[in-house]
C-alpha positions in Angstrom: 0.2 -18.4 10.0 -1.3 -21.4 8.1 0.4 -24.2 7.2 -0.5 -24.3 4.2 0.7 -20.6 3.5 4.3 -20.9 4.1 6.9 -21.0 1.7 8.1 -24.3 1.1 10.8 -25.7 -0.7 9.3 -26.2 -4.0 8.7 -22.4 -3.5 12.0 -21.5 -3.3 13.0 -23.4 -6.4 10.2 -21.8 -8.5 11.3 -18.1 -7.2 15.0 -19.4 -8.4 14.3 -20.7 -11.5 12.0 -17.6 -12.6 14.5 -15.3 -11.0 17.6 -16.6 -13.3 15.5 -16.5 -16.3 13.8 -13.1 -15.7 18.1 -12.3 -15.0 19.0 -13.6 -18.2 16.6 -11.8 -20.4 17.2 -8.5 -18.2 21.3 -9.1 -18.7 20.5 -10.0 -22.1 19.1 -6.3 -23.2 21.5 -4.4 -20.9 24.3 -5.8 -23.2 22.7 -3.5 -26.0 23.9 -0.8 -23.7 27.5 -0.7 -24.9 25.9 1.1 -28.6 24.6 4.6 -26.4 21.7 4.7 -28.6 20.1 1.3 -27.1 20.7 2.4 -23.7 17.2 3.9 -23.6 15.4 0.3 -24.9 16.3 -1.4 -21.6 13.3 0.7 -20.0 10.9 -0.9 -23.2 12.7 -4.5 -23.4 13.2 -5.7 -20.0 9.4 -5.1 -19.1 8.1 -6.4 -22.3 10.1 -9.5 -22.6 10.2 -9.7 -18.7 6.1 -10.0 -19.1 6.3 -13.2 -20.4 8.3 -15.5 -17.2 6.9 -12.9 -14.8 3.4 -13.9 -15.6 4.3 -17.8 -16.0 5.7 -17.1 -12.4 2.5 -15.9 -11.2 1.1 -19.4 -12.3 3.2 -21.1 -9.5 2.5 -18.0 -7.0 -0.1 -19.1 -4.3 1.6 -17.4 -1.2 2.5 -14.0 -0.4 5.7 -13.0 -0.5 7.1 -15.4 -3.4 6.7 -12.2 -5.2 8.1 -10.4 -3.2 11.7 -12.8 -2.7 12.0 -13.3 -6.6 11.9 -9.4 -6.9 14.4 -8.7 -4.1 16.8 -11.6 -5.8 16.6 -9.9 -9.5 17.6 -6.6 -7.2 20.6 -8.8 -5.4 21.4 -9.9 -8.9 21.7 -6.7 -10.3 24.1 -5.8 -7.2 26.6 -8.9 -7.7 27.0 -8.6 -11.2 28.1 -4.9 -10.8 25.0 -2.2 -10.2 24.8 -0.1 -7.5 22.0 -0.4 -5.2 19.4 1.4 -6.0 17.5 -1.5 -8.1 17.7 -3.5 -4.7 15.9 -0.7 -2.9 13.2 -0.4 -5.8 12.8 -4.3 -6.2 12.1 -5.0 -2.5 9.7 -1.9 -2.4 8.0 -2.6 -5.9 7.9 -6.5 -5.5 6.1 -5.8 -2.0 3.6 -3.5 -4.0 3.3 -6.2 -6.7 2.3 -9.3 -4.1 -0.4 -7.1 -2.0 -1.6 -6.2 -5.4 -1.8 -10.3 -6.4 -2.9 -11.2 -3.1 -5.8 -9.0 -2.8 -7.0 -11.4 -5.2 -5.9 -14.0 -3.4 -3.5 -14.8 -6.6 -6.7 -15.6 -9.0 -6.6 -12.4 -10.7 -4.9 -12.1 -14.3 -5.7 -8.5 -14.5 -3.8 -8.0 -11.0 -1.3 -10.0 -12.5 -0.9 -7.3 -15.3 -1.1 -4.3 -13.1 1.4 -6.4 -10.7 3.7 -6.7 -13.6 3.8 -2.9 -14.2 3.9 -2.2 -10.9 7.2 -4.4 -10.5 8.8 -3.2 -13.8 9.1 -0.2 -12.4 12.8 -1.4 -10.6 14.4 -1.2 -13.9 14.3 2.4 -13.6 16.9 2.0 -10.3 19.9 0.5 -13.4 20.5 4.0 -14.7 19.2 6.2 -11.7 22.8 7.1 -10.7 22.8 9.0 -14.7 20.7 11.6 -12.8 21.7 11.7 -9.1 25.6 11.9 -9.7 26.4 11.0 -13.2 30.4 12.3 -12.2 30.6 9.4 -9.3 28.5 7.3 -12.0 31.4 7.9 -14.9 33.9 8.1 -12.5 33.2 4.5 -11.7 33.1 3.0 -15.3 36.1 5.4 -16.7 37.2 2.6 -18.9 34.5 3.1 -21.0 35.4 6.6 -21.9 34.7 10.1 -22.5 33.0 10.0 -25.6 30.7 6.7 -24.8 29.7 8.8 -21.6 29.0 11.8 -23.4 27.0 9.8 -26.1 25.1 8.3 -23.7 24.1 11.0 -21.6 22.2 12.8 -24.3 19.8 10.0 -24.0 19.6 11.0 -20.3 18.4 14.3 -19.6 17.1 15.3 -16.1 13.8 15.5 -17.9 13.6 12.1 -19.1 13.5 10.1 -15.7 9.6 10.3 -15.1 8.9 9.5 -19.1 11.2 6.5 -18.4 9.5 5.3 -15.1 6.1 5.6 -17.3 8.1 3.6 -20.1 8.8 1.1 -17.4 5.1 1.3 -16.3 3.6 0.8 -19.3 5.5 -1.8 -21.1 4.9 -3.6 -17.8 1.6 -3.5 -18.8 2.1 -4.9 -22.6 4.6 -7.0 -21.0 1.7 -8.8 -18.7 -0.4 -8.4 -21.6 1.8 -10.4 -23.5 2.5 -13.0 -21.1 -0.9 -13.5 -20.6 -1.4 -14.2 -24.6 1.8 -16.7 -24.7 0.4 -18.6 -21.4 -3.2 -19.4 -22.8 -1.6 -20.1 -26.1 1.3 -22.1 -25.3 2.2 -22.8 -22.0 -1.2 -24.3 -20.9 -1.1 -26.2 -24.1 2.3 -27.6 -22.8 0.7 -27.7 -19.5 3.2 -25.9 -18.4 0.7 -23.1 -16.9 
């Protein structure tokens, strides 16, 4: 391998920093989780919101698999603070996608950055994935929340809805990279941040 292509230390610090921020937004709308109602925006939020640092990440992103270690950290994340472990499985898988994706443009590319960004939006879907696999073992697990909370929630959760919410994640992905894109050519780069 090149020199010049492996990760270095300032590499690491950038996948950090964008990881805990990208975290903090993502923790930030699952807390609308505990009204049932909201439980459904974390598959609109997360991507949209999660456009914005995701694509100021790909600024810093000139070597493969930065993408791919900040996406299996948010994953990790998810785990410690009390997921199961799906999203880890999805983030590595999806955040692999995501860097060939960039790096077939050798990082250059802001449409592949979009389409990257959907791509990796995707993992949300892994938070509430246990809702349709075993949603006893699910409930089971978080009894202290209740009967009635699980039973409001779960209307938001049929079986049918799982591939409208992986689009969902798909899509606002998209908006999401869309978005990011907008804020970085009209304020980041003026704060020469980008």
């Amino acid at each position: 391998m090149d020199k010049s292509q492996k990760l270095k230390g300032k590499d690491l610090v950038n996948i950090g920093i964008f990881a805990a921020i990208y975290f903090i937004i993502m923790f930030a709308v699952a807390c609308l989780g505990f009204i049932p109602v909201f439980m459904p925006l974390l598959y609109v939020l997360v991507p949209l919101i999660g456009g914005i640092p995701f694509m100021l990440f790909l600024t810093k992103t000139k070597k493969f698999g930065m993408i791919w270690i900040f996406s299996t950290l948010c994953g990790i994340l998810s785990f410690v603070t009390g997921m199961n472990v799906i999203p880890i499985f999805l983030a590595c898988i999806l955040g692999l996608f995501a860097d060939l994706i960039c790096k077939s443009s050798d990082y250059k590319s802001s449409k592949k950055g979009i389409i990257a960004c959907g791509i990796f939006s995707i993992w949300i879907i892994g938070y509430c994935a246990p809702l349709y696999i075993n949603p006893e073992q699910y409930w089971a697990n978080r009894s202290v929340y209740g009967e009635e909370y699980a039973q409001a929630v779960m209307k938001f959760f049929p079986l049918w809805s799982l591939p409208l919410f992986i689009v969902s994640c798909f899509v606002f992905g998209l908006l999401g990279g869309l978005l990011g894109k907008a804020m970085l050519k009209k304020h980041f780069s003026k704060a020469g941040i980008a």
